[in-house]
Each structure stands twice: as structure tokens, then as C-alpha cells.
C-alpha positions, 0 to 999 in steps of 0.5 A: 648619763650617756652609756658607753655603748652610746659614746662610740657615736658621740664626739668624745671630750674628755677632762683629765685628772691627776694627783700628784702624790708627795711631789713626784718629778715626773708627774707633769710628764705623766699627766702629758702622757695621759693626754697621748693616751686619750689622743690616742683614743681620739678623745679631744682633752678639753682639759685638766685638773690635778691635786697634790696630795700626800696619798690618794683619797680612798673613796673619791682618788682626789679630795671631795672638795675637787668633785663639785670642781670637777663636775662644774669644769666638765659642765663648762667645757661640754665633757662626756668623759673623766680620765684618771691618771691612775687605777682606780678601785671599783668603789672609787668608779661607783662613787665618782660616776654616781657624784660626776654624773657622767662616764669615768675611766681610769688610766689603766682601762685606757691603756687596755683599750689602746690595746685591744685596738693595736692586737693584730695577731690572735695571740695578742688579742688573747692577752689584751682580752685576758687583761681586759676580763681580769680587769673588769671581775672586781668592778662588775658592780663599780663600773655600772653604765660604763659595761654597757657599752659594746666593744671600742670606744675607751675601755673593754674594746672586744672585737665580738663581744662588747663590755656591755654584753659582758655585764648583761650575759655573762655573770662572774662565774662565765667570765672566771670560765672564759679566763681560764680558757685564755690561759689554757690557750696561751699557756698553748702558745708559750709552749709552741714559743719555748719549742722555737726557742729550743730550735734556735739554742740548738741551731746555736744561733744568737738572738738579739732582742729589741727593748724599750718604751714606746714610741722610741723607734724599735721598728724603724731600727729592725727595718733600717737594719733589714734594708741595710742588709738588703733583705726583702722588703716582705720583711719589713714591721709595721712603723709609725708614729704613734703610741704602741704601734706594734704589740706583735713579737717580730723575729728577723734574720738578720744576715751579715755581709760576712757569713755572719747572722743573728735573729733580731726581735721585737718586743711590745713598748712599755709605758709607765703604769702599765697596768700589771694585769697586761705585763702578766698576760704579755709575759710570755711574749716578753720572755723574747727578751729574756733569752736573748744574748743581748738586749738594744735597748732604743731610747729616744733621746729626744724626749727630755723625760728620757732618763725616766723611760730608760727606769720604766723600761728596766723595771718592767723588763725586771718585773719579768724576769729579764736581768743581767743580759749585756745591754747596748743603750741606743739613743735614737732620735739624735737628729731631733736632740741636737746632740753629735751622732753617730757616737759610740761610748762603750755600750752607749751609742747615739743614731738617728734610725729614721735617717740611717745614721749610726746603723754601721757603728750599732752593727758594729757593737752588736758584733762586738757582743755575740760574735765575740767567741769567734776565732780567726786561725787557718786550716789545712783542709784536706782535698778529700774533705771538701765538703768541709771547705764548703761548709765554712765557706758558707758559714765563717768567713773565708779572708784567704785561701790557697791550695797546697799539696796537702789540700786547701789552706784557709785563714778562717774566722769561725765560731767556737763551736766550728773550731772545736769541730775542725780543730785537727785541720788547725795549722798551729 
């Protein structure tokens, strides 16, 4: 049996297996998505095997009379490695690597993997590794030679410490202590993100969160609307077309012709089956979303399995305690969908990002949500207060102005706040 830590220099080839349990709609799409995932891995998909079956096999994942299939298939197409679509349980792994006679991975330590490749920042890196140790605890014992395996490579992905070295040095009791280090650690962190989201609330500025499945273009969308304003190009988020390009929460000011601005940010793609142990450890980074103003929730329309992205999406969000935050859907990737765009419906709206089309009207909507408290009035500002006609030159918008005897008068739109403040300059 080849060991992990040999398949980093081995071409990987994988067979991948899936049960569809009580005929479920999108498991034709979820087994696709699997593939995506391995590709993403650069393991050529050789091949698939699925069962239907009415619950999973609690030894084997699929019935014991598809083992010899699989075995024979993994034989026949020169394989090293099984994917399942699923979780599997640590008794599950032992007992299919010790009748397969080779590497088997389930859904869950791919995404993890895909993780810990992505992770850029030293944040993200905690978390990936956080999942990864909490993942591996209970099956010390069931993944057997696949720990042996130094970091990358389908599975663990450390970036000093390698799975294998984790099974051969530390025992539960270090890895427990190594656990509840991240923790500290992060719980470090989130206290330094809720001390900027204190800033912000105080600085009264709105915040727009970006939400939604991976891949569907949330990054094209926050560098379209920073070129759009013509804001530096230092600004920019890293795009591309690939599954979680970006697991960093990017935030932006966005700064509008109009004295107006709000900050944008970005959050980490979903997936279905995130495994759950990662939507705990990103938990602080999607809490972005949870103090937003208002959500974008990007979808890309152009995938005919849309609507279930648009479930995965919500569900997760709720799983972290993100609910009843007003809700722009953007249905992006248009152009691909042939469907009319730009469109806006209500809080639906229909763009193609990539190209530019429809960043007026999302402007627009957005505005519609956060700027709402906004008030057009005109102000009589006296000439000794001129400290006061410059600031809401700065910060409201000014559409006239013209000085009388009694000072400068204004026709201002200002927020709430601002009109609160100057309210005794208001010219009834």
C-alpha cells in the first residue's frame, strides 16, 4: 500500500464513490462537485462508482458487495486513491483501506486539504489547522498509513508539520494541547476583529457584506466596484476561476461620486457538506457578515444547480447565526446564462461582473438599503460657522449652494445623524 507522504511524488488517480441516499435531486451535481474538488487537488478522476441506498452502510459507506467492484475498478484504471463523497467515520476508513488495499479519503479531508493550500494569512492557516487537528483526533487509529504522509498531497496539508509526523510524534494528549492553543489564539483574534467592528459601528459607517458559494464571483464583484470608483489598483482581491480562491475576509471602502461610502467585505465561499468542523473554526471570520447592514448574496446564475447554491448558502449563513439582514441577490455570470441583464427586480438583480454590466444598478439598490436614513433639506449656515459648511462638503452631498446675508444656505442630503446634529440650521 503506497503511504501518503510517498503520493506527493506519485501522479495521483483517483475513483470516486458516492451514495445516493433516498434519491436526492442533487446528487448527481454533488458527485460533479466532488470531481471539482479532486481536480482541484490535481488528482485525475479515473472514474466513479455510486449506490443508491436508503441509508449508508455503517461499516463499509456503501454495501460490502460493491467493495470487490470497487477494488476491481481501482485495479483496472491503475488507481492509488478512493474518494468518498461523504464523512466518513474512523472505523469506516480502517475498514475500507484494509479491504481496498489502498489510500482512501473521504469528502470532508478534501475540502480541508483544499483549505490548507488556499490559507494565506496567518489567521486562515489557524483555522484550516484548527479543523484539520479536530478532524484527525478520533481516527488516529482509522487512517493508519494515510497519517504517514507529510504535509499536501489530499488530506492534512500542514505547512511545517506533515500528517505523518503528527501520527508518529505527537500523541492525542499534544495534539488536545495544540488544540486548545489555536483556540486561544483565535479567540485572540476575534477579539481584535470585534474591537475594528466596534470602530466601525462608532464611526457610524455602513457595512456591506459579500456572501455566497464558491466560485460565483465575489471577488470579481468587489474589484469591479473599486475600479468602477476608480480606487487604486493596490486595492484590488486576488480572482480566479477556481474553487475557494480567497479564504481571507477582505474589507474595502468603497467611495462614492457622492460623498457617500460604505465598507465592503468579502467572505469565504461555501460548498455543500462543508465539513462542519471548518464552518466552526471560520466562524469568527463569517461573523463579518453577521454584523452587516446588508448582505449581496452573488449567485452564479449560470449554473443550472443554482437554486441548491443559493440553499447551501442560506443555511450555512444560519448555522452561523447570520439571519435577518436585508438581502440583495445578484445573479451574476448572466452573459454565460443567456438570460436579459443588467435586470433589477426588487432585490434581485441580474449582472455580468466580469464585464461590468449591471455595477450601476447594483450601485443603485445598495444605496437604496443603507443610505436610506439619508434627508435632503437646506440649511442656513451661519458665516461664523464655516467649519460646519466645510465638513458637510465633505461628508453629505452639496446639490446647491449660495450665500445670503445671514450666511451660507445649503440643499444638502445628509445622514440622519448629521441632521440631528445641525437640525437649528434647518430652513423649514
Amino acid at each position: 500500500m503506497n503511504s501518503l507522504k510517498d503520493v506527493e511524488t506519485l501522479e495521483e488517480k483517483g475513483i470516486l464513490v458516492g451514495v445516493n441516499l433516498r434519491s436526492d435531486d442533487n446528487f448527481d451535481y454533488s458527485m460533479e462537485e466532488l470531481a471539482n474538488l479532486a481536480e482541484a487537488l490535481d488528482v485525475e478522476v479515473a472514474g466513479y462508482v455510486t449506490q443508491n441506498l436508503e441509508r449508508v452502510n455503517p461499516s463499509h459507506y456503501v454495501g460490502t458487495g460493491k467493495i470487490e467492484e470497487i477494488k476491481a475498478f481501482v485495479e483496472e484504471t491503475d488507481s492509488n486513491i478512493v474518494i468518498f463523497n461523504d464523512e466518513l467515520s474512523p472505523s469506516q476508513i480502517r475498514n475500507l483501506e484494509r479491504d481496498l488495499e489502498c489510500k482512501v479519503i473521504d469528502r470532508t479531508m478534501l475540502i480541508l486539504d483544499i483549505f490548507g493550500r488556499r490559507a494565506k494569512t496567518r489567521e486562515a492557516q489557524m483555522q484550516v489547522e484548527l479543523a484539520q487537528l479536530q478532524y484527525m483526533l478520533p481516527r488516529l487509529v482509522g487512517l493508519h498509513a494515510s497519517l504517514s504522509r507529510q504535509g499536501g498531497g489530499t488530506g492534512g496539508g500542514f505547512k511545517n508539520r506533515g500528517a505523518g509526523e503528527t501520527k508518529l510524534e505527537l500523541d492525542r494528549r499534544k495534539i488536545e494541547d495544540q488544540i486548545a492553543k489555536l483556540r486561544r489564539d483565535l479567540e485572540q483574534v476575534k477579539e481584535q476583529r470585534e474591537t475594528q467592528r466596534k470602530q466601525r459601528r462608532k464611526n457610524a459607517m455602513p457595512v456591506v457584506s459579500i456572501v455566497g458559494y464558491t466560485n460565483a464571483g465575489k471577488s470579481t464583484i468587489m474589484n469591479q466596484l473599486l475600479v468602477k470608483m476608480g480606487q487604486e489598483d493596490s486595492k484590488q482581491v486576488f480572482e480566479k476561476n477556481m474553487l475557494f480562491a480567497t479564504l481571507e475576509t477582505s474589507v474595502r471602502h468603497i467611495e462614492l461620486r457622492d460623498n457617500k461610502s460604505f465598507l465592503l467585505t468579502d467572505t469565504v465561499g461555501f460548498v455543500s457538506k462543508l465539513p462542519h468542523h471548518l464552518v466552526k473554526a471560520f466562524r469568527s471570520t463569517l461573523e463579518e457578515a453577521r454584523d452587516a447592514d446588508l448582505l449581496l448574496h452573488v449567485v452564479d446564475v449560470s449554473n443550472e444547480e443554482h437554486s441548491f447554491m443559493i440553499d447551501v448558502t442560506n443555511e450555512t449563513l444560519k448555522a452561523v447565526g447570520v439571519e435577518d439582514i436585508p438581502t440583495i441577490y445578484v445573479y451574476n455570470k448572466s452573459d454565460l446564462a443567456n438570460v436579459k441583464y443588467p435586470l433589477v427586480s426588487g432585490d434581485n438583480i441580474w449582472i455580468a461582473a466580469k464585464e461590468g454590466a449591471g455595477l450601476d444598478e447594483l450601485i443603485e439598490r445598495i444605496k437604496s438599503h443603507i443610505f436610506s436614513d439619508y434627508v435632503v433639506c437646506k440649511m442656513l449656515i451661519p458665516y461664523d460657522k464655516g467649519s460646519i459648511v466645510s465638513y458637510l462638503n465633505e461628508a453629505a452631498t452639496v446639490m446647491s449652494m449660495s450665500y445670503e446675508e445671514n450666511g451660507t444656505l445649503l440643499e444638502v442630503e445628509v445622514k440622519a445623524s448629521d441632521y440631528s446634529k445641525f437640525e437649528e440650521y434647518v430652513v423649514k
